[in-house]
N, C-alpha and C positions, 0 to 999 in steps of 0.2 A: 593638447595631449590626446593622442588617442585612445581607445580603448585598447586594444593589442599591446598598446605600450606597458600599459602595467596587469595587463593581466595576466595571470599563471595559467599554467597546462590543467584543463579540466581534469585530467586523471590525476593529476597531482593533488590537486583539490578534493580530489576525491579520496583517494589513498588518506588524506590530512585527516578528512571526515572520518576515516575508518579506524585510522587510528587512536584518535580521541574517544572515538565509540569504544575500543575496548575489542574490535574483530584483529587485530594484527597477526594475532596469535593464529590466523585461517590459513592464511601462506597462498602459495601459489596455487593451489586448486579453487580458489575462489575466481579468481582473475580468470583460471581455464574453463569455471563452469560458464562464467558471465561472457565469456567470449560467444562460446557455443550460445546462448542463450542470445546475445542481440544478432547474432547470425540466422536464428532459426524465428525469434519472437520481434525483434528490434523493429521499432518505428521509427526512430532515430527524427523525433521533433525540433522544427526548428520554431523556438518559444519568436516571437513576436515582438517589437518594441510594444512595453505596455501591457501585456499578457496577465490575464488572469490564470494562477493554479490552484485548482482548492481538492481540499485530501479531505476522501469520506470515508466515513467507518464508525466502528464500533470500540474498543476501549482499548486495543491496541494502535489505533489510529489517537484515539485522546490521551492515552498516554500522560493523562494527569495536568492537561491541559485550565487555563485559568479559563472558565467559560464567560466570567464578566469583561474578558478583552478578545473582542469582538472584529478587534483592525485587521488588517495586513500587516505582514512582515514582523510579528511582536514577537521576541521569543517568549514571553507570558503566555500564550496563546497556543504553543504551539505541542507545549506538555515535553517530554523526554527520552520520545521514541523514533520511531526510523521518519516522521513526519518532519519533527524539529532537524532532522539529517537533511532531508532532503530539500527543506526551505533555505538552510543554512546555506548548501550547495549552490543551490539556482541562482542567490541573492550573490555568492560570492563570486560565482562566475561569469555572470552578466549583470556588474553593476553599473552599467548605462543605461538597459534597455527598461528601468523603470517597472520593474514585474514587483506585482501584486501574489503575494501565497498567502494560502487561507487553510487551518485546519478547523472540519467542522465535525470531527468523530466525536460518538457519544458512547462511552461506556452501557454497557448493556442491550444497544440496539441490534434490532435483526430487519429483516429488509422491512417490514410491515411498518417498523418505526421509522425506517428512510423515506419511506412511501408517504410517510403523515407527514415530513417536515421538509421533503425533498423543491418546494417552490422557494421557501424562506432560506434554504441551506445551501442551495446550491441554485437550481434557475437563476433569482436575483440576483444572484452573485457573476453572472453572465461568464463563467468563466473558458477558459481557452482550454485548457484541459481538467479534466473530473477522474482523479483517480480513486477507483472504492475499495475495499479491502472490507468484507461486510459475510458473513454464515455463521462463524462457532457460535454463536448464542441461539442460533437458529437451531442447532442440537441440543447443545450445552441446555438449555432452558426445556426444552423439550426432556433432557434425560432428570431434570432436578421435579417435573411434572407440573414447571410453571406454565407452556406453554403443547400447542398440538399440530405444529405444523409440520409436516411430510416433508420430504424431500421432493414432490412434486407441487407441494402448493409454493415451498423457494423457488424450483425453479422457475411456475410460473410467474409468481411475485419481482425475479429479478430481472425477467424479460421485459416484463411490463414495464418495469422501472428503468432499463433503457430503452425500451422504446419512448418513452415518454421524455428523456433527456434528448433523446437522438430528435423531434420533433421541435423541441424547447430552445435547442444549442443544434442549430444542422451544421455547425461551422467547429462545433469542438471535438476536441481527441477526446475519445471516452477510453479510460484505463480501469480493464477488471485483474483485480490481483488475486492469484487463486489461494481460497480459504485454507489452513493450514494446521495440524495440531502433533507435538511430539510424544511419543507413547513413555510420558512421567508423568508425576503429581497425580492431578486431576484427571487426567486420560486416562482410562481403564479401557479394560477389552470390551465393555457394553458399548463401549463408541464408533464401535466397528460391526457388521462392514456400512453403515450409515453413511459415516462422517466420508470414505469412498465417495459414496455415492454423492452424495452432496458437492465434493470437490470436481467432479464429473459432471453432475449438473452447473456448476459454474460454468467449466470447461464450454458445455454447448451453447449457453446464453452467452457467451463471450463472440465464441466461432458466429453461433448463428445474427450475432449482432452486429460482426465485424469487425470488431475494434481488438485493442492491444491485450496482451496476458502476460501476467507478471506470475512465474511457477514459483510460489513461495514453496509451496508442499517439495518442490523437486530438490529445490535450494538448501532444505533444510534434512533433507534425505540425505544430501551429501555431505552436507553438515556435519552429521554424528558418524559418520566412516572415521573422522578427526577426532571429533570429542563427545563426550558423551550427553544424550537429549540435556541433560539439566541444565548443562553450562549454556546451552543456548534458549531454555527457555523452562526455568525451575520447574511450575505448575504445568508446562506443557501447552500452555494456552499463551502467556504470555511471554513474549520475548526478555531476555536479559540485553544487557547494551548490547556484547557483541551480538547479539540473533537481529535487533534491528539496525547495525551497521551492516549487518547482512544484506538484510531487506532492503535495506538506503540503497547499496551498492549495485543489485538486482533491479534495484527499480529503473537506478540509470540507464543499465544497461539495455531493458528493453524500449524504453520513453524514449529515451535520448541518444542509443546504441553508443554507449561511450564503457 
């Protein structure tokens, strides 16, 4: 049997994924942004027999992840965000080529804490691609006065930290997903124009590092033209299902231009 034989249409797969997430309700301008979007951002990855994916971040990437299961491919593992989407994805639509996904976000980290655990969480991990999704807490902790980092000490923090991937993995996709926050909940106007600024500094270490960018900020700007910030992400920080079926969707389209 081949593999073509029984496998489905990746967008169908996808569309499945979106559905179950709870985004159905987006409609067609989700499709129309994502298009523009692997047109304009798309890397359109071809994953590898064997491939390693591992998804870094911070508490939208762990997403309530079980951190005592530690494998590949668990859904324990992988918590109940756009991460658990997009492993679910990969696995179902390339189940010959034997791929490896890894979620290793940690609630409350900012780069300085990727920095500290970045050999154990990701190097060893030797993966094929590294997508980060990593700043709200880099403000957020900064605005609660837990922490004093600038929007210039991130962005040099995140340079560093791909350059040090890019050195570690010369062979891997490096995927930066730009930081993103909607103006509810917890989002007040002191977060501005900072939080700008910070997604702009992403923006350069991305460009100046050359690799892939996933506009969450853009995606969710057109998001609430539809509905309103809460339904996609109450507190503003965190995503609701549909906001990371969102994301899931987004991601594909730049990673994988699907």
């Amino acid at each position: 049997m081949t593999d073509s034989s029984i496998k489905p249409s990746r967008r169908t797969l996808l569309q499945s994924t979106l559905a179950l997430g709870g985004a159905a309700a987006a409609g067609g301008w989700l499709a129309d942004f994502n298009t523009a979007v692997a047109d304009h951002h798309g890397g359109k990855v071809s994953l590898k027999q064997g491939a390693t994916v591992l998804l870094q971040g911070d508490s939208i990437t762990d997403a309530g992840r079980n951190k005592r299961d530690t494998g590949p491919n668990s859904a324990g593992a992988f918590g109940r965000g756009y991460a658990f989407m997009i492993g679910s994805y990969l696995l179902a639509s390339n189940p010959y080529k034997k791929l490896k996904v890894y979620n290793r976000g940690i609630s409350g980290h900012k780069v300085p804490d990727l920095d500290a655990r970045w050999q154990k969480d990701t190097v060893d991990l030797k993966p094929d691609v590294v997508s980060i999704l990593i700043g709200v807490n880099d403000i957020w902790h900064k605005l609660n006065g837990r922490y004093q980092g600038t929007v210039e000490t991130y962005e040099k923090g995140y340079a560093a930290l791909l350059e040090r991937t890019k050195k570690a993995l010369p062979k891997a996709t490096i995927v930066v997903c730009e930081p993103f926050v909607l103006r509810c909940g917890a989002v007040k106007d002191n977060w501005f124009p900072e939080m700008d600024h910070r997604r702009a500094a992403a923006a350069r270490v991305a460009k100046g590092a050359g690799v892939l960018w996933v506009p969450f900020q853009s995606m969710f700007d057109e998001a609430i033209k539809h509905e309103k910030p809460e339904y996609w992400a109450r507190d503003g920080v965190h995503p609701s299902m549909a906001g990371h079926a969102l994301m899931a969707a987004t991601w594909a389209s730049v990673v994988l231009g699907e």
